[in-house]
C-alpha positions in Angstrom: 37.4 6.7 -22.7 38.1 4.1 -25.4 34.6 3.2 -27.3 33.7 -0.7 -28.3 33.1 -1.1 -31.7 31.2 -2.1 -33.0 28.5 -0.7 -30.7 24.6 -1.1 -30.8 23.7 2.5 -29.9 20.3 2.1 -29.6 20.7 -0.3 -26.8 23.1 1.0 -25.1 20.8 3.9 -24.7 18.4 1.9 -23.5 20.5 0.1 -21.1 21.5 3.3 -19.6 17.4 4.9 -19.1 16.3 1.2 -17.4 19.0 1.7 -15.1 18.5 5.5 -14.3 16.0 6.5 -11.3 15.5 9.8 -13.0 15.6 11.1 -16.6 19.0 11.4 -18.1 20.2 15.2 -19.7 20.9 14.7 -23.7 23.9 16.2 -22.5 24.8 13.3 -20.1 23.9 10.6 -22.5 25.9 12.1 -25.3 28.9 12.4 -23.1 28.7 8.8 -21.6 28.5 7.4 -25.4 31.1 9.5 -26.6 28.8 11.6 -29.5 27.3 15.0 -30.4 24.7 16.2 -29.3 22.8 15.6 -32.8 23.9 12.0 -33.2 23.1 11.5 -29.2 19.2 13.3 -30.4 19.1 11.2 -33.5 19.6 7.2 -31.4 16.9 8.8 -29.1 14.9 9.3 -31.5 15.8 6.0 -33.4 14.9 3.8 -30.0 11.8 5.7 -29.6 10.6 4.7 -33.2 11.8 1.0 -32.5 9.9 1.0 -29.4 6.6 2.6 -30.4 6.8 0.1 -33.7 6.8 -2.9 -31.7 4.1 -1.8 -28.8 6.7 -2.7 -25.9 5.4 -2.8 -22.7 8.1 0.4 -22.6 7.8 3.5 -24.1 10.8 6.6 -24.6 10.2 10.0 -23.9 11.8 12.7 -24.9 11.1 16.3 -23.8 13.0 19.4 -22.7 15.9 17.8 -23.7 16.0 14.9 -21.4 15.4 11.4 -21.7 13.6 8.7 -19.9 11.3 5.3 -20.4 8.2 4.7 -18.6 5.2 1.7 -18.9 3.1 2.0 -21.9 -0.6 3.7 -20.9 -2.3 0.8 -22.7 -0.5 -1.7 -20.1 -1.2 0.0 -16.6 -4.3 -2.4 -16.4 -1.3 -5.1 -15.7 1.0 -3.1 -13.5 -2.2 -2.1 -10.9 -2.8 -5.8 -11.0 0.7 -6.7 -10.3 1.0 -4.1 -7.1 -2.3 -4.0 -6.3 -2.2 -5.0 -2.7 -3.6 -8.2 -2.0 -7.7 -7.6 -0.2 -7.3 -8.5 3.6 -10.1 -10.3 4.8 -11.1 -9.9 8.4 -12.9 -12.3 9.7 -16.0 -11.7 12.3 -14.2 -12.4 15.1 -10.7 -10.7 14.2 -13.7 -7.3 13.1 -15.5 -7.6 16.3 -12.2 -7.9 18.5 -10.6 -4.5 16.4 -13.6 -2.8 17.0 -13.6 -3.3 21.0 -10.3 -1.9 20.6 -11.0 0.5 18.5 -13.8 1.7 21.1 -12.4 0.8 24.3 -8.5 1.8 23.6 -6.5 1.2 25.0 -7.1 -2.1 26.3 -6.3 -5.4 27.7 -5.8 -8.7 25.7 -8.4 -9.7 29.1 -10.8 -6.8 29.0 -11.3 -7.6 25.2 -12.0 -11.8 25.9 -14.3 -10.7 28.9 -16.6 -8.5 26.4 -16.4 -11.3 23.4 -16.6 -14.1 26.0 -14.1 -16.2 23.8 -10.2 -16.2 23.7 -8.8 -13.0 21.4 -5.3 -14.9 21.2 -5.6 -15.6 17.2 -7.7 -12.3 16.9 -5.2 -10.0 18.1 -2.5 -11.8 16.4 -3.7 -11.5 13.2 -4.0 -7.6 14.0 -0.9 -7.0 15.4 0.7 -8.9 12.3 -1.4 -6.9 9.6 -0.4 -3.5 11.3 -3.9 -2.9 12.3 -3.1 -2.6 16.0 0.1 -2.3 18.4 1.1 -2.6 21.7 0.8 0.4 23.7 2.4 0.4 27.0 1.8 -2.0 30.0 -1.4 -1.5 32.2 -0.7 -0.2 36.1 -2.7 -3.6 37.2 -1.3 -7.1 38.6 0.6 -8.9 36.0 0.9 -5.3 34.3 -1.3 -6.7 31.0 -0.4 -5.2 27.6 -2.8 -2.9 26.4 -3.7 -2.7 22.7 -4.8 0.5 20.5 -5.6 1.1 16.6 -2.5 2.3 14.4 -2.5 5.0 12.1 -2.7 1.6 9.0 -6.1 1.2 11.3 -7.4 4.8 10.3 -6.0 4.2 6.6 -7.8 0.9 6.3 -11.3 2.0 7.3 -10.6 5.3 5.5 -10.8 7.6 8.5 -9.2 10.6 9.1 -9.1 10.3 13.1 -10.7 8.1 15.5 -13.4 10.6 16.0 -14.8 9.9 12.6 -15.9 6.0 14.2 -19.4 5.9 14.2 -21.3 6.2 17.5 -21.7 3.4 19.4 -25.9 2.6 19.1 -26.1 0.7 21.9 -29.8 1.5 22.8 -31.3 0.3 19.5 -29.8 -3.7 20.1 -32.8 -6.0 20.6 -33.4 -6.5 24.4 -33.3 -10.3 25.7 -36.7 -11.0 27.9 -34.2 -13.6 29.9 -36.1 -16.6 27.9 -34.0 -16.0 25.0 -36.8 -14.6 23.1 -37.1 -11.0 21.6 -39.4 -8.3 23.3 -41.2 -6.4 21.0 -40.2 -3.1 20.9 -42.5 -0.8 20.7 -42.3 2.4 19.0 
């Protein structure tokens, strides 16, 4: 293998670690750039001086003999930021129509709109398309409906375990309606 001269060691070491998944063997390195051992040790060591000097966002490491570039500690800040998964908002009605599913699963696009008394249409897909819920099968009833249940993104969102960490349903404590639209006073 014929060398290009003149050569700028230092980055061709680089390019090679940026485009490596894993850390490189000295070994490896030396071979692909056609020196020892010591002079393969010595740009390593030259590139890790250059980096650390000029605080890159990059940073060498050498150990155990192998070689490999990771972010800089003092940047992470910046890297969570960039990957940090943008919040998902739910609004009430997309919450209250993932929790009747949640409780009732599985069920109907019809059994939810009957206990929410509005249309679940925009509800459910805003679910489906977040990963939140899927379909899960077809129900044994006239125009065989598609039923709906939670997904295990459902369990990871809410950080549960298993659907049997949902809290109880408190029905009992809801104020009671005196059919006058006022509250009864309950009494204790």
């Amino acid at each position: 293998m014929a060398v290009l001269f003149p050569i700028n060691l230092e980055g061709a070491l680089e390019a090679l670690l940026f485009v490596s998944p894993e850390p490189l063997p000295l070994k490896k390195i030396a071979q692909t750039l056609e020196l020892s051992l010591e002079e393969t040790r010595e740009v390593v060591l030259r590139l890790q001086d250059k980096l650390n000097e000029d605080q890159r966002g990059i940073m060498l490491n050498f150990a155990e003999e192998e070689v490999w570039l990771t972010t800089r500690p003092d940047f992470s800040v910046y890297i969570e930021r960039l990957f940090k998964p943008p919040a998902q908002h739910l609004t009430q009605a997309t919450l209250e129509t993932l929790a009747i599913i949640a409780y009732k699963q599985p069920v109907t696009k019809t059994e939810i709109e009957l206990i929410r008394g509005v249309k679940a249409d925009s509800s459910i897909a805003t679910l489906l398309e977040r990963g939140l819920i899927e379909e899960a099968g077809r129900k044994e009833a006239p125009g065989r409906p598609i039923l709906y249940r939670t997904t295990a993104k459902f369990l990871e969102f809410f950080g549960l375990k298993s659907l049997e960490e949902l809290p109880p349903l408190n029905l009992e404590n809801e104020p009671e309606n005196d059919g006058n639209n006022s509250l009864k006073d309950k009494e204790n």
